[in-house]
MDAnalysis code that builds the backbone (N, CA, C; Angstrom):
import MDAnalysis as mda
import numpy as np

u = mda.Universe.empty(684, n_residues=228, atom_resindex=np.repeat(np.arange(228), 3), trajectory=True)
u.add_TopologyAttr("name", ["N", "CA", "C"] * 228)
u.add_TopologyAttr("resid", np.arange(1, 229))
u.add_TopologyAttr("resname", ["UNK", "UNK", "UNK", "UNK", "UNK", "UNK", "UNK", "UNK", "UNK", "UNK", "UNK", "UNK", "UNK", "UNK", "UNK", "UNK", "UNK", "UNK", "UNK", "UNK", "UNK", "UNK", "UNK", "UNK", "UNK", "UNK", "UNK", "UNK", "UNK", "UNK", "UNK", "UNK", "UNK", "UNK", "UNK", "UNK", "UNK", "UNK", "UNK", "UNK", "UNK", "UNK", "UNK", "UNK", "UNK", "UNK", "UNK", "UNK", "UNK", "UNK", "UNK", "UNK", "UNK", "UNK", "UNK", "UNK", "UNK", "UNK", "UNK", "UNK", "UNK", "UNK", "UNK", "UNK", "UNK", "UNK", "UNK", "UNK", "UNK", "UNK", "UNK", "UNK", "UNK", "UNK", "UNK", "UNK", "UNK", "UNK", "UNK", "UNK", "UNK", "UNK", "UNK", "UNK", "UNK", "UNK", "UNK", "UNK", "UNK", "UNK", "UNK", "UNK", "UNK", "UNK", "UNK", "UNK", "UNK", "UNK", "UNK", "UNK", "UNK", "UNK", "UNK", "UNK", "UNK", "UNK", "UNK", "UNK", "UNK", "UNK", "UNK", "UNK", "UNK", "UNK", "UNK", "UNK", "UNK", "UNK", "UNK", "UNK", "UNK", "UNK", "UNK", "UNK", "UNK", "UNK", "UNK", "UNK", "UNK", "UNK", "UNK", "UNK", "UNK", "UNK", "UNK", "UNK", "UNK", "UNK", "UNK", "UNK", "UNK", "UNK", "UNK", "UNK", "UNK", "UNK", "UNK", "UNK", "UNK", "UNK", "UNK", "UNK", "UNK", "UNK", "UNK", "UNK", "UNK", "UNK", "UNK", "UNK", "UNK", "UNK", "UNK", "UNK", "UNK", "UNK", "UNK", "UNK", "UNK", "UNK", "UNK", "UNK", "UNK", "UNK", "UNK", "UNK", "UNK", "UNK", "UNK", "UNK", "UNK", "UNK", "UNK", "UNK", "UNK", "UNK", "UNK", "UNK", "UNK", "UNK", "UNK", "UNK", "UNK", "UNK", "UNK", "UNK", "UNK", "UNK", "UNK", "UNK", "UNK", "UNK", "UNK", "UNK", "UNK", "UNK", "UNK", "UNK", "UNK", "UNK", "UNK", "UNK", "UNK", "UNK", "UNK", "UNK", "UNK", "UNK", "UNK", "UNK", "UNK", "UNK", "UNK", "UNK", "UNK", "UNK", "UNK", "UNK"])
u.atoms.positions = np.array([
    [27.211, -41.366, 18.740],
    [27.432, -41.181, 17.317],
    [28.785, -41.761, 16.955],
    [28.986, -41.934, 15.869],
    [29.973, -43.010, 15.554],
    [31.285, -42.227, 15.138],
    [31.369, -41.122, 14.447],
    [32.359, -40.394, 14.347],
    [32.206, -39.211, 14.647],
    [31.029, -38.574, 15.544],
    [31.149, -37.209, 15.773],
    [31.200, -37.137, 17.298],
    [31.876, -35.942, 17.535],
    [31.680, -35.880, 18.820],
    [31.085, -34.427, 19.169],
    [30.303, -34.290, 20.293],
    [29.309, -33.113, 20.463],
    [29.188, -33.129, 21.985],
    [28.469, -32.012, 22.269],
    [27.730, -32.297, 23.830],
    [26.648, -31.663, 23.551],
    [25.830, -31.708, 24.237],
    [23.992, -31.573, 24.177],
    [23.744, -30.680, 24.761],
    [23.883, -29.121, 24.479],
    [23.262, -28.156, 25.593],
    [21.741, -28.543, 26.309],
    [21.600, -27.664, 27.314],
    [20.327, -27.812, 28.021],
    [19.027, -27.383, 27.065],
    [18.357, -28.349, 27.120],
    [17.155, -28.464, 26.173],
    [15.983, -28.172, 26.852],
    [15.792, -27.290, 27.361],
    [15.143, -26.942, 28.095],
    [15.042, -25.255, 27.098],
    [16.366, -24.966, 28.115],
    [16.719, -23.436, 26.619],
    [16.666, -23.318, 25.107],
    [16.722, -24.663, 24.461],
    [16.665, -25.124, 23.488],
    [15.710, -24.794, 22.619],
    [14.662, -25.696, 23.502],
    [13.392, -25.659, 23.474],
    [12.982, -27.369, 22.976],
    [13.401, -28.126, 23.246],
    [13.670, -29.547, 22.623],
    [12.875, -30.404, 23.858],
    [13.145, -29.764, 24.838],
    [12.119, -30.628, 25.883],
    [10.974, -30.139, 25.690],
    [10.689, -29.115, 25.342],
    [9.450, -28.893, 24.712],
    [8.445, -29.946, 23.834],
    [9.355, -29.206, 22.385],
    [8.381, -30.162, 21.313],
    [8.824, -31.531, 21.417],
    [10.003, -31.889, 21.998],
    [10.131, -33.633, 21.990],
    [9.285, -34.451, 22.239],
    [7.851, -33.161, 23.417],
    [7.042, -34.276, 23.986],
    [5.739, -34.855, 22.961],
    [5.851, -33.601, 21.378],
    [5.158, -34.061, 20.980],
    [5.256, -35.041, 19.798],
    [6.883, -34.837, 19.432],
    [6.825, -35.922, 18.113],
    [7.306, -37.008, 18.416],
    [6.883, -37.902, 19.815],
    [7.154, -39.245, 19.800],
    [5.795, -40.077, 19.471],
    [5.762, -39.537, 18.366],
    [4.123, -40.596, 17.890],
    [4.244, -41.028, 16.474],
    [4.051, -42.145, 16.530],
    [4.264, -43.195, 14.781],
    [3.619, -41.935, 13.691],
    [2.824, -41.589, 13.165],
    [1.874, -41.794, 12.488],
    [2.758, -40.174, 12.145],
    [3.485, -39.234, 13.406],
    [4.028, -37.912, 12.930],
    [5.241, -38.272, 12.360],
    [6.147, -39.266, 13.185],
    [7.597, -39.176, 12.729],
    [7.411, -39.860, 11.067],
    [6.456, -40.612, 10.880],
    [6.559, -41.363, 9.526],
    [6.262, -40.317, 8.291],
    [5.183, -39.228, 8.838],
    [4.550, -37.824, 8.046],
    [5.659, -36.973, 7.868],
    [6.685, -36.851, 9.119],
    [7.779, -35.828, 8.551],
    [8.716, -36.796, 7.695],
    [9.026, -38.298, 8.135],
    [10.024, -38.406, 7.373],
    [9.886, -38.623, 5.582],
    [8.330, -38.840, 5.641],
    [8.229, -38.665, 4.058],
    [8.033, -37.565, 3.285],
    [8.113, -36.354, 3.917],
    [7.576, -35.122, 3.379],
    [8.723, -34.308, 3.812],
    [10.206, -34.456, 4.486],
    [10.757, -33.078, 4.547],
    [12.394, -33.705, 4.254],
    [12.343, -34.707, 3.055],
    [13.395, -35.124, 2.527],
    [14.419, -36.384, 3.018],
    [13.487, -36.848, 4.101],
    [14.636, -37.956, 4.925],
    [14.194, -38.720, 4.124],
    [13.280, -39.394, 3.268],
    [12.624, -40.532, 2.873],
    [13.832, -41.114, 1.775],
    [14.223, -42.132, 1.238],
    [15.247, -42.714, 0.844],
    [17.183, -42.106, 1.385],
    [17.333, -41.515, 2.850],
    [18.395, -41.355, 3.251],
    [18.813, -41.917, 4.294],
    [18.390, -43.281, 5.251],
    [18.079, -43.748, 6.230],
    [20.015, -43.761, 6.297],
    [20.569, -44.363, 5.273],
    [21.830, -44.383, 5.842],
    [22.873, -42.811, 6.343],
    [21.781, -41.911, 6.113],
    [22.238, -40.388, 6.206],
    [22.101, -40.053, 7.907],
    [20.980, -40.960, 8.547],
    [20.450, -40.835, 9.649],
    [20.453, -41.891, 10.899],
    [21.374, -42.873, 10.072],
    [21.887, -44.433, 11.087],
    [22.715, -44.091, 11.836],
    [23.283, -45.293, 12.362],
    [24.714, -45.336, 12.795],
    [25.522, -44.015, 14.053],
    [23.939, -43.629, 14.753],
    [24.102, -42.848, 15.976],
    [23.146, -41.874, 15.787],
    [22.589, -41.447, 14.897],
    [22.050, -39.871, 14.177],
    [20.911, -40.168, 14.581],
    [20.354, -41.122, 15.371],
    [19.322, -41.117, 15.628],
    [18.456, -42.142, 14.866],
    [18.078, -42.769, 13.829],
    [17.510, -43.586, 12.997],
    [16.788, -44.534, 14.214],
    [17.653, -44.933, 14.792],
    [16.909, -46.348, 15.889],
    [16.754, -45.569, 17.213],
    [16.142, -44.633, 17.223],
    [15.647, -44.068, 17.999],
    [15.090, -42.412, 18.715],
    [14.191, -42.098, 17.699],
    [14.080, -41.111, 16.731],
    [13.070, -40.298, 17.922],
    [13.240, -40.748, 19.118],
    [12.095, -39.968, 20.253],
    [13.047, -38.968, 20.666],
    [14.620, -39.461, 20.743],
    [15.799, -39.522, 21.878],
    [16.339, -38.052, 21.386],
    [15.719, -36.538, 21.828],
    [16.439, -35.739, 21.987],
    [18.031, -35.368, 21.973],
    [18.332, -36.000, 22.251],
    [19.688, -36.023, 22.010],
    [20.856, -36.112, 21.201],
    [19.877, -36.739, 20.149],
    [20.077, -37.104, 18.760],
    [19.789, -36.485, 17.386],
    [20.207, -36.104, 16.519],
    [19.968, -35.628, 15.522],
    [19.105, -35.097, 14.897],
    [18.320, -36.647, 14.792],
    [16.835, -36.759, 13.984],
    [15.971, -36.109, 14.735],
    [15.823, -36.374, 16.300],
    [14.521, -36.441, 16.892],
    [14.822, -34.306, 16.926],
    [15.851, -34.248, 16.972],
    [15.982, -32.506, 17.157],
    [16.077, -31.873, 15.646],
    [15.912, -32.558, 14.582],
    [15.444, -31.929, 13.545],
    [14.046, -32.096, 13.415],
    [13.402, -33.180, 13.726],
    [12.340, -33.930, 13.850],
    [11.109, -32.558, 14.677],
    [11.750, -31.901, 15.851],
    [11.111, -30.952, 16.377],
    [11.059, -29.386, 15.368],
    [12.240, -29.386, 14.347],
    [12.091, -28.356, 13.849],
    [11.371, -28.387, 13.069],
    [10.918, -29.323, 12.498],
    [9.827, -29.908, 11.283],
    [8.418, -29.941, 12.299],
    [8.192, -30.197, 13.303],
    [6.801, -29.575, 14.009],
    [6.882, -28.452, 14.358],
    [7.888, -28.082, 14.408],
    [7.476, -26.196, 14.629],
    [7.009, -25.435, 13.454],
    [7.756, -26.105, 12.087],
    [7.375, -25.599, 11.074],
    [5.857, -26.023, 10.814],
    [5.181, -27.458, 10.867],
    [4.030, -27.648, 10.501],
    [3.247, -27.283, 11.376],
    [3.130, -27.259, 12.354],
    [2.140, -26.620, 13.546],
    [2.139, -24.953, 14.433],
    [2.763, -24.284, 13.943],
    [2.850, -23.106, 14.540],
    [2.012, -21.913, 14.135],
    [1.559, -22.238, 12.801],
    [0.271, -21.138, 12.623],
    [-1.192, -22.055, 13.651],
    [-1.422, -21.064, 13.752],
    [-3.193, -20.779, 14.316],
    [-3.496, -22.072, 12.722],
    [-3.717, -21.703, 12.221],
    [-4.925, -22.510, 11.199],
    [-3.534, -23.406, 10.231],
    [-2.996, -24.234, 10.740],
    [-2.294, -24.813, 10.036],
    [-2.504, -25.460, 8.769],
    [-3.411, -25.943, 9.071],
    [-3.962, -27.117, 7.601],
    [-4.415, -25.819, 6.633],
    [-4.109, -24.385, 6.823],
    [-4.648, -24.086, 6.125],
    [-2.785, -23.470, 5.105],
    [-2.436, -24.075, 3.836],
    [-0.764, -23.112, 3.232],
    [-0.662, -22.766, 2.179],
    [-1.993, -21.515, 2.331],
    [-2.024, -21.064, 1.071],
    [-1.010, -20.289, 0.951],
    [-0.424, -19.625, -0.357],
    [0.283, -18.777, -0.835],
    [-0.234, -17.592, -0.256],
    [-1.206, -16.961, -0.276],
    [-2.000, -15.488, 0.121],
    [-1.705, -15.379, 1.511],
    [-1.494, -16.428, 2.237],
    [-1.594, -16.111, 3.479],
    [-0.457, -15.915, 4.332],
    [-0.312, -15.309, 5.753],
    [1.329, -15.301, 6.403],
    [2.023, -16.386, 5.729],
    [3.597, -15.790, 6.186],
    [4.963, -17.065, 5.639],
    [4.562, -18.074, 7.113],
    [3.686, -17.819, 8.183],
    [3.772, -19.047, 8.656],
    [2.866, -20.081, 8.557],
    [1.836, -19.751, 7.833],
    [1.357, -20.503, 7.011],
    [1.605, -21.565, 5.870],
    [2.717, -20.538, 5.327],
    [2.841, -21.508, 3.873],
    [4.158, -21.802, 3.992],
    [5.524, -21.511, 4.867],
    [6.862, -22.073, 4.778],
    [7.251, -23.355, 5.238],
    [5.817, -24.321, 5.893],
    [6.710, -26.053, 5.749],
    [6.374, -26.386, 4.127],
    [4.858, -25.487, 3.381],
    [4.421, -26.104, 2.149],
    [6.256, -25.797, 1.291],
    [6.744, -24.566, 1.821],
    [7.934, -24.124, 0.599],
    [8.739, -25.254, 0.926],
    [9.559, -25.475, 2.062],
    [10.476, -26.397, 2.501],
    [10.066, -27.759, 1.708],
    [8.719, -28.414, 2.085],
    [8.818, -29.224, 1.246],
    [8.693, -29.542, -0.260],
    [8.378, -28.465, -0.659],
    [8.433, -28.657, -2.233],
    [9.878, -27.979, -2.737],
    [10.754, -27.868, -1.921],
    [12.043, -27.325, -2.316],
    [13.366, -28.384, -1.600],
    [12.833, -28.759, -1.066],
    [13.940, -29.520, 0.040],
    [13.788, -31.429, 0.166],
    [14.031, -31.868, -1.139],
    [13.730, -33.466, -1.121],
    [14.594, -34.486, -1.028],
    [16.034, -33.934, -0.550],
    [17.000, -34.795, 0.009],
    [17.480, -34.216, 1.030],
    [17.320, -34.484, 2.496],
    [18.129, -34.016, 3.691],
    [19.370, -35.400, 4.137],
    [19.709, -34.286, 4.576],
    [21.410, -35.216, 4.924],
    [22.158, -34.969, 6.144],
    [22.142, -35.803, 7.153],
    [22.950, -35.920, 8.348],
    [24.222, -35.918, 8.340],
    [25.173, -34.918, 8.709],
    [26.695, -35.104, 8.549],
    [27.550, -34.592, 9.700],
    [28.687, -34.818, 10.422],
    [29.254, -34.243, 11.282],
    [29.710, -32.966, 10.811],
    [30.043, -32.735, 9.632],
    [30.739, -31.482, 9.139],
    [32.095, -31.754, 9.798],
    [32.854, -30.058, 9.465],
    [34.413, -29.571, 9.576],
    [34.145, -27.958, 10.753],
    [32.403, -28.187, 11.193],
    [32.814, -26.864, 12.051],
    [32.302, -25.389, 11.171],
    [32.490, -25.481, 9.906],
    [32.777, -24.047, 9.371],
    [31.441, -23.901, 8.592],
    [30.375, -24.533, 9.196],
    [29.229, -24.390, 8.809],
    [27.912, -24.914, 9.433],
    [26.911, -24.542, 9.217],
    [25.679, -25.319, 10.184],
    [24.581, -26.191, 9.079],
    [25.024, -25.754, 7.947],
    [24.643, -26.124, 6.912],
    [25.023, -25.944, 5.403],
    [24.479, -27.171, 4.405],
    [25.153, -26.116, 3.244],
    [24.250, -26.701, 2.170],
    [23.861, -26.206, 0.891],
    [22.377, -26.573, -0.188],
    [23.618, -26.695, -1.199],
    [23.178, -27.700, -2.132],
    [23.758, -27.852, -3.443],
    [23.166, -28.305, -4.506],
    [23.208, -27.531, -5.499],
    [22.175, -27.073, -6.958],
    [22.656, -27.322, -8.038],
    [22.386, -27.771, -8.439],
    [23.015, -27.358, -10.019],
    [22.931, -28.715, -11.071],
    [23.374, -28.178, -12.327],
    [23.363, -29.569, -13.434],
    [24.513, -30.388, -13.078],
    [24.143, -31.804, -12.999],
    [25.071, -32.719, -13.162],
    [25.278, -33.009, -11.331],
    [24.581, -32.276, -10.737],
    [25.053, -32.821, -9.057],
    [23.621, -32.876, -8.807],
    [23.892, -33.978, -7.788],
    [22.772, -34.379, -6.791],
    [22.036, -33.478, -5.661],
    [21.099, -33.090, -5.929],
    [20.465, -31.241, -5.421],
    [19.985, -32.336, -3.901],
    [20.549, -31.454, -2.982],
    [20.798, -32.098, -1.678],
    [20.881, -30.551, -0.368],
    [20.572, -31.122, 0.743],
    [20.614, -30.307, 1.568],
    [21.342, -31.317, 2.851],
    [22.617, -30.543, 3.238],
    [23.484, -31.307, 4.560],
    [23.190, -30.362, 5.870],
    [23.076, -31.313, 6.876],
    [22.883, -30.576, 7.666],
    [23.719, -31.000, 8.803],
    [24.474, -30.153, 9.550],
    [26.074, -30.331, 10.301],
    [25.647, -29.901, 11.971],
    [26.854, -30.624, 12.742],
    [26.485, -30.333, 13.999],
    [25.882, -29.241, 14.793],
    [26.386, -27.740, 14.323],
    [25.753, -26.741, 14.574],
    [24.565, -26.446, 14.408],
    [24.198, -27.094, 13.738],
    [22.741, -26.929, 13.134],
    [21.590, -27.950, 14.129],
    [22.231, -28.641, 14.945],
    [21.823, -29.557, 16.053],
    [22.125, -29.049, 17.263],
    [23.326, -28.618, 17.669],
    [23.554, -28.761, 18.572],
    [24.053, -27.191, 19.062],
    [23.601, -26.342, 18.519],
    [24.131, -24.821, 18.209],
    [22.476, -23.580, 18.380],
    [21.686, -24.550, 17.317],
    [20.705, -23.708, 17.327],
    [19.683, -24.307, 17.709],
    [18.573, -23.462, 18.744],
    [17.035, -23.967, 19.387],
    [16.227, -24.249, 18.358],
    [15.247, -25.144, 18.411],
    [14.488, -25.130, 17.706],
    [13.853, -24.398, 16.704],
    [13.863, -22.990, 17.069],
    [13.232, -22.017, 15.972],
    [14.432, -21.844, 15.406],
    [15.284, -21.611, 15.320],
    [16.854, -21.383, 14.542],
    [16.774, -22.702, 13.506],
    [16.372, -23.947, 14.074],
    [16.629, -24.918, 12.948],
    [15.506, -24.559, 11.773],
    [14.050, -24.240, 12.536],
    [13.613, -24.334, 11.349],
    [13.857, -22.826, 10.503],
    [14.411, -21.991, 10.995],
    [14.951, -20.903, 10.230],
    [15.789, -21.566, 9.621],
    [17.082, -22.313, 9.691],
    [17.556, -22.801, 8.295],
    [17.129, -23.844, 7.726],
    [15.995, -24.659, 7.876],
    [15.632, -24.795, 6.961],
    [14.590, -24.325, 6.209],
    [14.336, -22.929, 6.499],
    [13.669, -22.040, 5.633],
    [14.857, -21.311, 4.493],
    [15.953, -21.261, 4.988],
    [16.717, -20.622, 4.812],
    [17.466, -21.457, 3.227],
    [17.856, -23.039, 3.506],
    [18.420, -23.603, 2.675],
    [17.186, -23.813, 1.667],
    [16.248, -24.229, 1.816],
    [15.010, -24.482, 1.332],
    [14.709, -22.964, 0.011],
    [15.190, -21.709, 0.340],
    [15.634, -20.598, -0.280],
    [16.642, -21.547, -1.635],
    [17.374, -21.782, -1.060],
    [18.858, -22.004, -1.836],
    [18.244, -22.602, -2.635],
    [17.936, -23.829, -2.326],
    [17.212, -24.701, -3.376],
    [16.499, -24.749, -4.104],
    [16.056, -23.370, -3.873],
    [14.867, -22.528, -5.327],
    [15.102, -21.348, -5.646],
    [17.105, -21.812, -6.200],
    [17.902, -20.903, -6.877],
    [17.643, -20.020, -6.496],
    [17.779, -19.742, -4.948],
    [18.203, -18.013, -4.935],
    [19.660, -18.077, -3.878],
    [21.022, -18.326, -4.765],
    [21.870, -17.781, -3.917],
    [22.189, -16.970, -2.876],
    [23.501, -16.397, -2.565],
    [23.766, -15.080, -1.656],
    [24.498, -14.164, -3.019],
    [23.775, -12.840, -2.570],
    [24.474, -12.198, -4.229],
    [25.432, -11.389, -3.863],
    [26.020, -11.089, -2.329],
    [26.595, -9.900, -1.698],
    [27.485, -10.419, -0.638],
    [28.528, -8.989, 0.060],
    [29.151, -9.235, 0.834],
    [28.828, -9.063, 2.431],
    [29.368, -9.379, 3.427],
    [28.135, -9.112, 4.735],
    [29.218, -7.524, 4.630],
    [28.194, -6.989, 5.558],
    [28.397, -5.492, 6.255],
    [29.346, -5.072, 7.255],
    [29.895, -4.142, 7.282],
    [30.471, -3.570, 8.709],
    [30.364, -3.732, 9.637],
    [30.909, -4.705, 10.941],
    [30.693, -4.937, 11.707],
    [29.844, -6.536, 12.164],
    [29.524, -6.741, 10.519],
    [28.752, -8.198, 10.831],
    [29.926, -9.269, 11.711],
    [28.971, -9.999, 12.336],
    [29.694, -11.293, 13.111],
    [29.864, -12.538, 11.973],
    [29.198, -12.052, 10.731],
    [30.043, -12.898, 9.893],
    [31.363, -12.469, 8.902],
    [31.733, -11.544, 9.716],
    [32.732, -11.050, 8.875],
    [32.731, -10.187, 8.262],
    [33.101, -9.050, 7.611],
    [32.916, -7.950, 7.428],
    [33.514, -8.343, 6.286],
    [32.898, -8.449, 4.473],
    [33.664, -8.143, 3.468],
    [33.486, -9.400, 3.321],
    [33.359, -10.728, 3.831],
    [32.887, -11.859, 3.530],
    [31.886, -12.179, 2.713],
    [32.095, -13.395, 1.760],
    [31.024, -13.453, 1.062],
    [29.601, -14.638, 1.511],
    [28.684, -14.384, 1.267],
    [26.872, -14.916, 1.915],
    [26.296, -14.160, 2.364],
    [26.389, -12.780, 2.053],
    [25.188, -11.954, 2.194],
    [24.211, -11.654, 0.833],
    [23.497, -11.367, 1.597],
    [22.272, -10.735, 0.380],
    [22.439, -9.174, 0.387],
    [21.959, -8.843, -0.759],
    [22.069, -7.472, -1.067],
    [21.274, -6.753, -0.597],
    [19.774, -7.364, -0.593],
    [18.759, -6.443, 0.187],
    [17.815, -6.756, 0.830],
    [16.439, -6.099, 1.529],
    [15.225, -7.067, 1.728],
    [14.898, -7.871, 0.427],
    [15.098, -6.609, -0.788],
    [14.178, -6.623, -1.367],
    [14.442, -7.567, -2.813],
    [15.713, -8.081, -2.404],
    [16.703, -9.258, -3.321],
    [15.547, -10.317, -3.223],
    [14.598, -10.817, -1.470],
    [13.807, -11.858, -1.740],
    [15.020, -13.074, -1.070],
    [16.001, -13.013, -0.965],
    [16.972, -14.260, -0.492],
    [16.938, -15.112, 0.067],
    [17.648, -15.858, 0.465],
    [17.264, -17.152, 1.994],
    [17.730, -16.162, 3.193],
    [18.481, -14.947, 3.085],
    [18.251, -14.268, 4.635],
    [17.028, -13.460, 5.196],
    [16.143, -13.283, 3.572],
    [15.032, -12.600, 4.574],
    [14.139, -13.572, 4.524],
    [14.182, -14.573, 3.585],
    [12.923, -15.545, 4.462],
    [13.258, -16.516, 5.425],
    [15.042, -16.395, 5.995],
    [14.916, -16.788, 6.935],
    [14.041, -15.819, 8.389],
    [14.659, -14.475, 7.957],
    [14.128, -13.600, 8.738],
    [12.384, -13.038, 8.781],
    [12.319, -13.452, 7.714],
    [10.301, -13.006, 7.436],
    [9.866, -14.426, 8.624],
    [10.485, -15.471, 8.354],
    [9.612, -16.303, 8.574],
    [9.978, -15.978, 10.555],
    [11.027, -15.671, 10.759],
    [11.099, -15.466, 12.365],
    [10.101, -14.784, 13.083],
    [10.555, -13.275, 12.285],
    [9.357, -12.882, 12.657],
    [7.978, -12.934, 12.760],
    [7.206, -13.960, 11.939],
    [5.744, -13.985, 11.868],
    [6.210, -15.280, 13.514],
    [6.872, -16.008, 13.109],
    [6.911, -17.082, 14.771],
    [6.944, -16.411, 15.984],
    [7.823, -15.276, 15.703],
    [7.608, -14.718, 17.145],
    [6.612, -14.146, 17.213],
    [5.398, -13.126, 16.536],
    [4.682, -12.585, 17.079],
    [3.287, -13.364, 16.878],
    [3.595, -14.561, 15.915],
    [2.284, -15.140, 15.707],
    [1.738, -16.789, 15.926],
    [3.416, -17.225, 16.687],
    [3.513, -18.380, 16.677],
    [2.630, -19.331, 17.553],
    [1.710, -20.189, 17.343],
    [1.007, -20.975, 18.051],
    [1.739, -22.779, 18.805],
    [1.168, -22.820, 19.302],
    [1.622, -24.175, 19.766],
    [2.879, -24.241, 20.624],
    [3.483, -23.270, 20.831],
    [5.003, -22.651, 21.635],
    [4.722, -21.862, 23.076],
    [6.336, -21.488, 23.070],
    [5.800, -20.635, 24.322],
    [6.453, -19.432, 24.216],
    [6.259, -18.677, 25.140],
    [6.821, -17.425, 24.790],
    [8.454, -17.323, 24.603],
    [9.080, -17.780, 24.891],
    [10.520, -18.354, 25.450],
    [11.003, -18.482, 23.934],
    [10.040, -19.361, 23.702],
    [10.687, -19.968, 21.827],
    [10.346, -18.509, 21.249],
    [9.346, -17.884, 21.137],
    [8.655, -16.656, 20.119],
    [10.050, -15.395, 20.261],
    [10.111, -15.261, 21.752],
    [11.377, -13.943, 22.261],
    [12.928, -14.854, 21.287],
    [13.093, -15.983, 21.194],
    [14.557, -16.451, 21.104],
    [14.429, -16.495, 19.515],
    [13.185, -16.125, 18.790],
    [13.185, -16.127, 17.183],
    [13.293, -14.903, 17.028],
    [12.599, -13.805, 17.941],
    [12.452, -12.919, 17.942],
    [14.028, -12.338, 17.618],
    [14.716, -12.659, 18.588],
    [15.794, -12.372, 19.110],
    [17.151, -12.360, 17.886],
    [16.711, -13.478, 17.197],
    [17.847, -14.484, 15.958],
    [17.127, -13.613, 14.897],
    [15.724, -13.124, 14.868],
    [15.331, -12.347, 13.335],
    [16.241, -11.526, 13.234],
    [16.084, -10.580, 14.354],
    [17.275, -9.310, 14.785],
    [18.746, -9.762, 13.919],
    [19.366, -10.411, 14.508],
    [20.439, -10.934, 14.530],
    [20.511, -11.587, 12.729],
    [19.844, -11.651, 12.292],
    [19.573, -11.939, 10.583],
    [19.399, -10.496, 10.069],
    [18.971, -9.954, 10.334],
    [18.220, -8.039, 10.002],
    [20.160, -7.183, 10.423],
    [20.484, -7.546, 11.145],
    [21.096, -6.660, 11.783],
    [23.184, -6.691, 10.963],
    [23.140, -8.570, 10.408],
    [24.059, -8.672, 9.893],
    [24.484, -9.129, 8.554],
    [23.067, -9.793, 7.700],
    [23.059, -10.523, 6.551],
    [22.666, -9.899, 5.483],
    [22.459, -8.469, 5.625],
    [22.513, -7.841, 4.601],
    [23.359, -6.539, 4.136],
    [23.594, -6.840, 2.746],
    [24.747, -5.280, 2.148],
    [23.950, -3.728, 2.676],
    [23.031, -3.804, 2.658],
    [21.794, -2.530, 2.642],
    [21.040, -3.354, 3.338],
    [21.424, -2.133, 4.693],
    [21.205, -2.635, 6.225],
    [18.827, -2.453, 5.418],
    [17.843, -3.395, 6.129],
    [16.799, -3.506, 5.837],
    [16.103, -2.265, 6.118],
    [16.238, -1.628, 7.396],
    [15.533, -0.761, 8.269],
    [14.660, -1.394, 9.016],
    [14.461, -2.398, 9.174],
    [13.258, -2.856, 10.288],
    [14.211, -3.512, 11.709],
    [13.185, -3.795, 12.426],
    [13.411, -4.648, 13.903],
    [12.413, -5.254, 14.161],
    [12.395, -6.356, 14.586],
    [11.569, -7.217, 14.995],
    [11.240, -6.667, 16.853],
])
């Protein structure tokens, strides 16, 4: 990469040697890149990020590239995203009708991602090293369930909680389950992957399992009451 510097945890734990083996095929990488916002950002995704060589794990694209097949293939009846049915059904249909500019960036560190809305700016979603090189596969596509939230105006309305690992009194929490936010559909959508997720293995289902918790346990003002 041309100005970032990173190292590549083991993808194995990841889960990247996994699905890598399945999105090295024309006909998928061309389906995600027109449907989950890369389509007019090629210069967002050049110049190391993977663009010229979009199989290569190691790289940006091809490890967002896997979070975008976890999202489209992980229900049992995929082709089927209706609204009525589980969030793992219908959350690549939300992502993509909410999420139509993605953006490759090294970032400053102090984020894994960030959504931007509003009149007069370019409604965009960046996505930063942590967000590659930080979180497994089910974590990515949790944020981009998560920003994909943002982008259909639903901010953070609250401060995190006592004891959260994001800080206690900090602001990006949600107020409740029942606010509806990008922390519980990051967290709704974990949980239906872990207990319902197809096409994975158990490894990926326990490590969503694991991160729902970890969303339940710190991202809200009014702790939820559940556990995954």
């Amino acid at each position: 990469m041309v100005t970032c510097t990173y190292t590549v945890p083991d993808k194995s734990a990841s889960g990247d040697n996994y699905y890598g083996q399945f999105i090295c095929n024309q006909d998928i990488i061309d389906y995600f890149w027109a449907v989950y916002g890369f389509n007019g950002n090629k210069e967002y995704w050049d110049d190391g990020f993977g663009w010229h060589d979009a199989c290569n794990t190691n790289l940006p694209l091809a490890r967002t590239f896997n979070a975008c097949y976890l999202l489209t293939y992980s229900a049992q009846d995929y082709e089927n995203e209706s609204w009525d049915g589980p969030m793992l059904n219908w959350a690549r249909r939300y992502v993509r009708n909410n999420i139509d500019d993605l953006r490759s960036l090294c970032g400053d560190g102090s984020a894994i991602a960030t959504s931007t809305k509003g009149e007069c700016v370019n409604d965009r979603v960046e996505l930063y090293l942590g967000f590659f090189f930080t979180k497994s596969v089910p974590g990515r596509a949790e944020t981009l369930v998560h920003e994909s939230r943002h982008q259909g105006c639903y901010g953070h309305n609250a401060d995190f909680p006592s004891g959260s690992i994001y800080g206690e009194g900090n602001s990006g929490a949600d107020s409740s389950w029942d606010y509806n936010g990008a922390w519980m559909y990051a967290a709704l959508y974990l949980w239906w992957f872990a207990y319902e997720g197809a096409r994975t293995t158990s490894a990926m289902r326990e490590l969503a399992r694991q991160r729902g918790n970890i969303v339940i346990d710190n991202c809200f003002a009014t702790h939820p009451g559940y556990s995954i």
